[in-house]
C-alpha positions in Angstrom: 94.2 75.5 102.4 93.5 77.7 99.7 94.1 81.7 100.2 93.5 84.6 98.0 96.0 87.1 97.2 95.2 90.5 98.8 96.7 92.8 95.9 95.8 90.9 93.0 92.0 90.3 92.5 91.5 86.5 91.4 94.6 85.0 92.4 94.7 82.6 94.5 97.6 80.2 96.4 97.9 76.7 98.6 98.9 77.3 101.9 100.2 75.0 104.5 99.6 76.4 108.0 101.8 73.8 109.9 105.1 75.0 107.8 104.1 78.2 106.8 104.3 77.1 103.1 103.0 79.2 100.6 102.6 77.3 96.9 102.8 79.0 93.6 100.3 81.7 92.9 97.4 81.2 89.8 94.5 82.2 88.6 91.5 81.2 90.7 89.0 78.2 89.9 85.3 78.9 89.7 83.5 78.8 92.9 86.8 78.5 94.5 86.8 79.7 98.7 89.5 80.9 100.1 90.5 80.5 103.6 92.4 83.9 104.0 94.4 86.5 102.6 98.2 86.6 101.5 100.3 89.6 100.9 103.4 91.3 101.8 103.6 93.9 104.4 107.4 95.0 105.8 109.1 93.2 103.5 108.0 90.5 105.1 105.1 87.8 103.5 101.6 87.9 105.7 99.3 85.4 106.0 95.9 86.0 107.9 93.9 83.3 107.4 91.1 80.9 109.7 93.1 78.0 111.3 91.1 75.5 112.8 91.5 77.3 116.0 90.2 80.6 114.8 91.7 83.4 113.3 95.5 83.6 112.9 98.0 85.8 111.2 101.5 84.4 109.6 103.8 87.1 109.5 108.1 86.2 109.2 108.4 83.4 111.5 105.5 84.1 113.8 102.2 82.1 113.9 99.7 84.0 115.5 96.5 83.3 117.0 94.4 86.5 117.0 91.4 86.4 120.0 90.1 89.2 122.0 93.1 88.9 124.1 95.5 89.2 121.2 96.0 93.4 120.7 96.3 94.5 117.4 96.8 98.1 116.4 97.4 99.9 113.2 98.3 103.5 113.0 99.8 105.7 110.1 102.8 107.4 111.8 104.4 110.5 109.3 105.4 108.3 105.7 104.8 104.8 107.4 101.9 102.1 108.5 102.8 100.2 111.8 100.4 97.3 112.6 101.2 96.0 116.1 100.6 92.1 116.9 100.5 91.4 120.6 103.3 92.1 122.1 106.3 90.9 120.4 105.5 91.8 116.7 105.7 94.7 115.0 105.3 95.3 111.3 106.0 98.9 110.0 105.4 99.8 106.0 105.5 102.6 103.8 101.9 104.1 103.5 100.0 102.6 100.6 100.7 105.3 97.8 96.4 105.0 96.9 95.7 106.3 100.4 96.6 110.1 98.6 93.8 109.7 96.0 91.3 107.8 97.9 89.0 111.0 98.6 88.8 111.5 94.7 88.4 107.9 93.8 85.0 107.2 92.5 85.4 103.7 92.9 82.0 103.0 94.9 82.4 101.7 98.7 85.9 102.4 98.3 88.2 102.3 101.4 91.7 102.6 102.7 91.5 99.3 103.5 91.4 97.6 100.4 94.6 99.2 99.8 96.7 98.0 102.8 96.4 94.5 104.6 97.8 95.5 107.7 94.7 97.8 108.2 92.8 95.4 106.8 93.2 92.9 109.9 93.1 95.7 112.6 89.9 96.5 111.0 87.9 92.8 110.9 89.5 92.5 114.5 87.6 95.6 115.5 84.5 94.3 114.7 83.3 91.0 116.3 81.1 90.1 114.0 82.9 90.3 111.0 85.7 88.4 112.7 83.4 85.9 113.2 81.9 85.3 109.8 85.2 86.0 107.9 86.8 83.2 105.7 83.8 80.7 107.0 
């Protein structure tokens, strides 16, 4: 499945969701959909992408099927970002060094969240309906 790279607008990767493969990033074709997002939070590479079951998010070695049941928090604590998975994962980050700027940027509609992936995902989670029409 094809997914877009979250920090880099218009490049694009394959993705295999069974192995957690991520192919070599290029340019994106025209008309090309992607399936998800890619980037790197913690050091670690994210995935958050729609499986066949739903959303899911890829992050180290954890595959991740994100429902109503599934909690997922994000919270800027002092220099860091932590987005909370569930129960088990845990993924903490320095801020994203745009969020200082942001309430100059005249950038319209612009938002923390294009900035940092991990809020990102807590955000579409928040809202229902954007969960449900995302990456369809």
């Amino acid at each position: 499945m094809l997914v877009a790279s979250f920090d880099t607008y218009g490049r694009v990767a394959e993705f295999d969701p069974v192995t957690g493969g991520l192919g070599p990033e290029r340019d994106a074709g025209p008309g090309q959909v992607s399936h998800g997002h890619y980037g790197h939070l913690a050091c670690a590479r994210v995935v958050f992408y729609r499986g066949v079951d739903g959303l899911r998010i890829r992050a180290r070695k954890h595959d991740i099927r994100l429902d109503t049941a599934t909690g997922v928090r994000h919270r800027a604590v002092g220099p860091e970002c932590v987005l909370a998975i569930g129960q088990d994962t845990e993924l903490r980050y320095p801020v994203p060094p745009e969020w200082a700027g942001l309430e100059d940027d005249l950038t319209p509609f612009v938002e923390a969240e294009d900035f940092d992936l991990g809020l990102f995902v807590a955000n579409v989670l928040a809202a229902p309906a954007r969960a449900a029409r995302i990456y369809c």
